[in-house]
VEXVEX-178398 format. One line per field, with one value per residue: residue number from 1; x, y, z of N, C-alpha, C in turn. Coordinates in nm, 4 decimals. Example, Ala and Ser with C-alpha at 12.3 -4.5 7.8 and 13.67 -1.06 7.14 Angstrom:
VEXVEX-178398
num: [1;2]
n.px: [1.3190;1.2850]
n.py: [-0.5690;-0.2250]
n.pz: [0.7800;0.7080]
ca.px: [1.2300;1.3670]
ca.py: [-0.4500;-0.1060]
ca.pz: [0.7800;0.7140]
c.px: [1.3200;1.2900]
c.py: [-0.3300;0.0030]
c.pz: [0.7800;0.7870]
//
This chain:
VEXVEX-178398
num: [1;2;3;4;5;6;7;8;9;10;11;12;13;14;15;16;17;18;19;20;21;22;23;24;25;26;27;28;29;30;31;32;33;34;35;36;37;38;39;40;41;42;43;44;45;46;47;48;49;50;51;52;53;54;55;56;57;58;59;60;61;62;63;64;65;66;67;68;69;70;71;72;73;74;75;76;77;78;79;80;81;82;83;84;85;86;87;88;89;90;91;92;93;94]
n.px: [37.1391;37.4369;37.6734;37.9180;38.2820;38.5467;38.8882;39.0375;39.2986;39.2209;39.2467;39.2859;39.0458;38.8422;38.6082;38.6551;38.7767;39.0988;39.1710;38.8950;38.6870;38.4452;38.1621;38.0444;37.7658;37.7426;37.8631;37.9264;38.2384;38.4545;38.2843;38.3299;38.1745;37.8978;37.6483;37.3411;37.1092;37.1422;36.9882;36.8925;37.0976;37.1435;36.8827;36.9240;37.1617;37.0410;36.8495;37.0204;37.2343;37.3671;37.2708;37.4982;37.6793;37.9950;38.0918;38.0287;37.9339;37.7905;37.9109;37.9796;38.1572;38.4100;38.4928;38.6259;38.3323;38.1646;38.1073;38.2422;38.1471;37.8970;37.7685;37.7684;37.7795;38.0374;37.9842;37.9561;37.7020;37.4403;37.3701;37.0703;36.8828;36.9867;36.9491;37.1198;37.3048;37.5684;37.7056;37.7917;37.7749;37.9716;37.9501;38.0656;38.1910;38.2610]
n.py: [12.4815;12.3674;12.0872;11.9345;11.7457;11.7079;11.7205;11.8185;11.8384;11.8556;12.1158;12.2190;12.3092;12.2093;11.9499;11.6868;11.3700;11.3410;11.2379;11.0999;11.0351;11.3068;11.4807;11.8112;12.0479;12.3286;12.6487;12.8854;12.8678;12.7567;12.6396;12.7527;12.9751;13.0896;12.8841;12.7706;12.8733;12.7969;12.6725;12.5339;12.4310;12.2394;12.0669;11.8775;11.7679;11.6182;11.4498;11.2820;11.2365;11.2816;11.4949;11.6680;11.9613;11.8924;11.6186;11.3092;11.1266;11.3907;11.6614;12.0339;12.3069;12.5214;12.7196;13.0292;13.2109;13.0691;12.9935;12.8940;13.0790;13.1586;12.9500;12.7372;12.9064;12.8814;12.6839;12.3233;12.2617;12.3529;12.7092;12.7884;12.9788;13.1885;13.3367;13.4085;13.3528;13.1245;12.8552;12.5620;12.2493;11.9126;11.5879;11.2744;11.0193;10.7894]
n.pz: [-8.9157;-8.8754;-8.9133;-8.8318;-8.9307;-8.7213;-8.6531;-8.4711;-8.2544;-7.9291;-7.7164;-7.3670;-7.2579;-7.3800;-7.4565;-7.4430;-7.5683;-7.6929;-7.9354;-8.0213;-8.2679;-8.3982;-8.4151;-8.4343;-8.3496;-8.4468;-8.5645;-8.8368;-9.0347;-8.9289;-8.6938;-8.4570;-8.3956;-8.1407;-8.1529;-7.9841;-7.7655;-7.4191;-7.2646;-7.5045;-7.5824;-7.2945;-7.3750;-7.6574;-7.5268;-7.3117;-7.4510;-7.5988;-7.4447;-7.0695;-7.0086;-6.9004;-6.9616;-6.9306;-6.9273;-7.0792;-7.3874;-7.5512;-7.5423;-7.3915;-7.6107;-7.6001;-7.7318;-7.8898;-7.9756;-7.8177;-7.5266;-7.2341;-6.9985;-7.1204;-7.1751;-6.9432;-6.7580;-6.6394;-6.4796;-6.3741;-6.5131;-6.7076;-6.8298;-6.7616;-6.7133;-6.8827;-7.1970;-7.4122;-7.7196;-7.6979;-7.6811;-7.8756;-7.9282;-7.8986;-8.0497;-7.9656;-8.1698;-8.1118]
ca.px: [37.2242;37.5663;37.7536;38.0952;38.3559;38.6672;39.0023;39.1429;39.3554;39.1929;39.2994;39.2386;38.9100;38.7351;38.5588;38.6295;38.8986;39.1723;39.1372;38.8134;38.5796;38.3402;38.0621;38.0529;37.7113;37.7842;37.7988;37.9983;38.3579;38.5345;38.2395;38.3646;38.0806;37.8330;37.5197;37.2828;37.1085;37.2162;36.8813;36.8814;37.2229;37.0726;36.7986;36.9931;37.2701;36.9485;36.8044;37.1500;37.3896;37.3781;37.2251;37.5822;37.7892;38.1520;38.0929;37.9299;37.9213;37.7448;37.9720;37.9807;38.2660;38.4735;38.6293;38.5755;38.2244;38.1004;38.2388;38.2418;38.0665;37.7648;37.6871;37.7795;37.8248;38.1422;37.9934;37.9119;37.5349;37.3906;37.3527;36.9583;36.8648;37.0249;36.9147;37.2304;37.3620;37.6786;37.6820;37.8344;37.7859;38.0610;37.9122;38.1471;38.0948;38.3368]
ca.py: [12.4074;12.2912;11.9711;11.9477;11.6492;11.7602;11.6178;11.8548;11.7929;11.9193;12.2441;12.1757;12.3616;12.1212;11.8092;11.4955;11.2796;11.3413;11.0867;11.0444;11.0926;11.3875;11.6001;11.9274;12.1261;12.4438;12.7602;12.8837;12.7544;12.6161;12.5910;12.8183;13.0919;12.9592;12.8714;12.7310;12.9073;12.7035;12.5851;12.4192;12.2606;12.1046;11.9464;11.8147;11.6737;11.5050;11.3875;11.1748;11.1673;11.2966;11.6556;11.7910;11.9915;11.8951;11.4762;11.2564;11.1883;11.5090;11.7749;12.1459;12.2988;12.6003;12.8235;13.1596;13.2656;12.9812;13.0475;12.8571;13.1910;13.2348;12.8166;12.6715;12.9884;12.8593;12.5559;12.1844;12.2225;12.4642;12.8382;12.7216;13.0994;13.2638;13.3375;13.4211;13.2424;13.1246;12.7694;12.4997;12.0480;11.8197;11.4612;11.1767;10.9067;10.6534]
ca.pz: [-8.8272;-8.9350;-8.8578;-8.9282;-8.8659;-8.6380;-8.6341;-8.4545;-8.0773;-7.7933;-7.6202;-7.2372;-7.1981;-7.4383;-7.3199;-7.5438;-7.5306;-7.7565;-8.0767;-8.0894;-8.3392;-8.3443;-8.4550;-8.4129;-8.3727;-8.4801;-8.6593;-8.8690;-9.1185;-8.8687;-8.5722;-8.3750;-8.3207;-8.0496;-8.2152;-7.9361;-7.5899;-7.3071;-7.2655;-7.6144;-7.5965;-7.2257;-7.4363;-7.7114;-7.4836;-7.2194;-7.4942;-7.6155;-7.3277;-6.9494;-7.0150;-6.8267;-7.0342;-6.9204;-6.8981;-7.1100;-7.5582;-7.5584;-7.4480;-7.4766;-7.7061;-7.5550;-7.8115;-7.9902;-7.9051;-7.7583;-7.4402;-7.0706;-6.9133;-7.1569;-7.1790;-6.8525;-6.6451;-6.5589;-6.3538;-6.3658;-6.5714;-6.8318;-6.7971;-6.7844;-6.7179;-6.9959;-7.3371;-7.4921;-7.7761;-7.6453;-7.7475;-7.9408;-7.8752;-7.9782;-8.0175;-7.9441;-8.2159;-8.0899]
c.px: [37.3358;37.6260;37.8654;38.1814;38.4545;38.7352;39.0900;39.1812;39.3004;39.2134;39.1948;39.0973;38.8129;38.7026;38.5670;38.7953;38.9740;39.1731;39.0380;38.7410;38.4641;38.2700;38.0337;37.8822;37.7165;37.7845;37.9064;38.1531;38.3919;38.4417;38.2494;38.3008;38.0047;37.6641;37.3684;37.2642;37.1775;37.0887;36.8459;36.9589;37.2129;36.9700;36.7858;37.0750;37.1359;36.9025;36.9110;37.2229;37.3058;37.2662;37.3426;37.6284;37.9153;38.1800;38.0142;37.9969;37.9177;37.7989;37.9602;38.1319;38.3591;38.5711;38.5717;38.4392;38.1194;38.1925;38.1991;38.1205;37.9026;37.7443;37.6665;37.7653;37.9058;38.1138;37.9686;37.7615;37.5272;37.3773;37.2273;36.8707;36.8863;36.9980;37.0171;37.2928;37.5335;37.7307;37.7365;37.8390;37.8713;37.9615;38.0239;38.0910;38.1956;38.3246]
c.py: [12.3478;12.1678;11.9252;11.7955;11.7417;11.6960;11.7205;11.7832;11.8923;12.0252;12.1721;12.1880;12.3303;11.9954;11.7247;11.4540;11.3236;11.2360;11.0416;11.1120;11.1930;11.4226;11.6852;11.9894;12.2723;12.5272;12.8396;12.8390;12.6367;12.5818;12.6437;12.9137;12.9701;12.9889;12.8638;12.8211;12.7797;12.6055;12.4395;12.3330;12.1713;11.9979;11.8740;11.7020;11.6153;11.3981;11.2544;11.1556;11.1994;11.4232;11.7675;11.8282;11.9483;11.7089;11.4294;11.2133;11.3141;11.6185;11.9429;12.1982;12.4432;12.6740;12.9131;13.2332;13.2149;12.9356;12.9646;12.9747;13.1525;13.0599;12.7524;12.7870;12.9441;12.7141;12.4193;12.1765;12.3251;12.6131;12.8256;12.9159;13.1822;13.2300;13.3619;13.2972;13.2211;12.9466;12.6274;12.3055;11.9676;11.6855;11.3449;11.0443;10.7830;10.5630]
c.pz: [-8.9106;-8.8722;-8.9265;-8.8369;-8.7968;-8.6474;-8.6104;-8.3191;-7.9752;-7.7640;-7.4527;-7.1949;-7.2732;-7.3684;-7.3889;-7.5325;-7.7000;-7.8451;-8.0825;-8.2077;-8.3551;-8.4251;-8.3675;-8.4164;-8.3791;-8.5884;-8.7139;-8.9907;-9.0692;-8.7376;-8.4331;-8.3074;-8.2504;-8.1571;-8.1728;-7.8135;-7.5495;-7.2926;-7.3890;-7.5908;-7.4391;-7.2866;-7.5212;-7.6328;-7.3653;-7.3060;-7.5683;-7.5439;-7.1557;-6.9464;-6.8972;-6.9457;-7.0319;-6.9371;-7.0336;-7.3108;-7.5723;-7.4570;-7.4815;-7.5330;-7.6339;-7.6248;-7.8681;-7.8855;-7.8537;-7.6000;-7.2781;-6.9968;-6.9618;-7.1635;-7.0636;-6.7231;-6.5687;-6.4277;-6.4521;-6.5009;-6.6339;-6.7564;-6.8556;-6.7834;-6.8400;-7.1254;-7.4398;-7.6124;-7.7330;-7.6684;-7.8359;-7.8940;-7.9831;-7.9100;-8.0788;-8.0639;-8.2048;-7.9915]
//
C-alpha cells in the first residue's frame, strides 16, 4: 500500500476541495493506477468517513486507472458488486 501527500489542484471529477490537505491511497509514482476493489475502498472510507465515495474526508480519486465506471459505477455509492481493481481514496486531513 502506498500513501503519498498531494498538492496538486483538483480537476473537476475529483472530490476534495481545492487547498486542502491530502492523502492519497494509492498505487503507483504519482497514484494514479487504481489500487483498491470497490468493496475495499467502501470499507476503508465506512470505517473513517460516510462509506460514499463522492462526499465526505474519505473520497474516491478519479484519474488514470482508477476510474468513475470500475469504483462507483458511475453513481452515488461503491461498485459493491465488482471485483475489479479500479480504485484509489484521497483522505482529507484538514
Amino acid at each position: 500500500m502506498a500513501f503519498m501527500a498531494i498538492s496538486t489542484i483538483p480537476s473537476p471529477a475529483e472530490h476534495y476541495n481545492s487547498g486542502d490537505n491530502i492523502m492519497q491511497i494509492g498505487l503507483g509514482t504519482i497514484g494514479a493506477n487504481g489500487f483498491l476493489i470497490p468493496k475495499d475502498s467502501y470499507r476503508i472510507d465506512k470505517k473513517l468517513d460516510d462509506g460514499l465515495p463522492k462526499s465526505g474526508t474519505v473520497t474516491f480519486r478519479n484519474i488514470a486507472t482508477s476510474t468513475d465506471a470500475l469504483c462507483t459505477n458511475t453513481t452515488t455509492s461503491y461498485y459493491l458488486l465488482s471485483n475489479t481493481i479500479g480504485c484509489n481514496l484521497i483522505v482529507s486531513v484538514d
